[in-house]
DRENTIKOL-885902 format. One record per residue (C-alpha): residue in one letter; residue number from 1; x, y negated, z negated. Coordinates in steps of 0.1 Angstrom, whole numbers. Last residue first. Layout:
   aa     i       x       y       z
    A   NUM       X       Y       Z
...
END
This chain:
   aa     i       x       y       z
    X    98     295    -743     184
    X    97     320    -722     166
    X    96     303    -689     168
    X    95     295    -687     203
    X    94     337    -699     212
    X    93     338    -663     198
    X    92     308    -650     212
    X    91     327    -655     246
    X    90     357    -644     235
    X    89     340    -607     234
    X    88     322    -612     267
    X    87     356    -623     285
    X    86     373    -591     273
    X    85     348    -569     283
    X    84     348    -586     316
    X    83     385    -583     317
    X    82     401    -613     336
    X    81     421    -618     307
    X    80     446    -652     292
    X    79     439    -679     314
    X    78     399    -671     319
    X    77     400    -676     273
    X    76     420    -703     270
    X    75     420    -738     294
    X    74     383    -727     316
    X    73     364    -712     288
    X    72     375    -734     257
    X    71     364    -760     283
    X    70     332    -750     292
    X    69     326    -742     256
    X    68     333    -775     243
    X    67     319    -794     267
    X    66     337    -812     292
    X    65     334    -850     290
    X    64     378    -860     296
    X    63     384    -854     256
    X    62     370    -822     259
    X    61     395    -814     293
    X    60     418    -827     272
    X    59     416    -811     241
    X    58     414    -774     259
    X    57     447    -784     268
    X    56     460    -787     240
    X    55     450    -754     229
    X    54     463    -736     259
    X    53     500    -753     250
    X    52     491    -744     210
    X    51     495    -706     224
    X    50     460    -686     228
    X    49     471    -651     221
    X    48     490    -626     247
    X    47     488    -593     264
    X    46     450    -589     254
    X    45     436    -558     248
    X    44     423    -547     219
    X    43     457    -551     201
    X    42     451    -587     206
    X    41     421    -596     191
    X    40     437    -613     162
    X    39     452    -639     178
    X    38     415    -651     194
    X    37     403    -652     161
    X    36     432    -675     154
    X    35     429    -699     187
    X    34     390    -703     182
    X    33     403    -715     145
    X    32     429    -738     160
    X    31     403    -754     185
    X    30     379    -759     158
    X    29     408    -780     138
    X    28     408    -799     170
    X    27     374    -808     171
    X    26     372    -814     135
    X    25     408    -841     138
    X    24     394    -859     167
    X    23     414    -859     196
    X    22     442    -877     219
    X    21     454    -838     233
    X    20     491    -841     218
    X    19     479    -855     184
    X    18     450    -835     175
    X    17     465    -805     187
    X    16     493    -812     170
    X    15     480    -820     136
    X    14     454    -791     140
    X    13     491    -767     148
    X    12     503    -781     115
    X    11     467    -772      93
    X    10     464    -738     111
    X     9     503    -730     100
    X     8     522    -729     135
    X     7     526    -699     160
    X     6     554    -676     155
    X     5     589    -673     167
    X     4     617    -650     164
    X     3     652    -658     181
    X     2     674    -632     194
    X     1     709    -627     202
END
C-alpha cells in the first residue's frame, strides 16, 4: 500500500506557518512563496523541496531577530544542497522576496 501526499494550498500552509512558528501573517505568506519557487526547481537538481517543517522553522529563527535571508539561508536552502550552483540560484530567490 501506498499513500500519496503533497504539500498544502499556499493560503493553508501560510496558516500553518503563521501558526506553528508564532508569526505574522506577510512574513509567513513570504515563506510559502520562497517554499514554491523553491518546489519548482527541482528537476534541476534538488532531491527534495522546502517541506512546511523547513518553513517553520525559518519562522523561528525570524521570530528569534534573524533576518530574513540569514534565516531562509540557514533552515531551507544549506538543508536541502550543498551545490554552489544550487546555493547561488536559491540565493536570488530569497533576493527577490526581500
Amino acid at each position: 500500500m501506498a499513500l500519496s501526499f503533497d504539500y498544502p494550498e499556499p493560503d493553508d500552509e501560510a496558516r500553518i506557518v503563521a501558526t506553528e512558528g508564532d508569526m505574522d501573517d506577510d512574513t509567513a505568506a513570504r515563506l510559502v512563496t520562497l517554499a514554491g519557487k523553491i518546489r519548482n526547481i527541482r528537476e534541476h537538481g534538488l532531491t527534495e523541496g522546502a517541506s512546511t517543517r523547513l518553513l517553520i522553522y525559518a519562522a523561528s529563527l525570524i521570530r528569534n531577530g534573524i533576518s530574513f535571508k540569514a534565516a531562509c539561508m540557514a533552515a531551507l536552502c544549506q538543508p536541502l544542497t550543498d551545490d554552489d550552483r544550487l546555493q547561488e540560484t536559491l540565493n536570488d530567490l530569497i533576493d527577490d522576496l526581500i
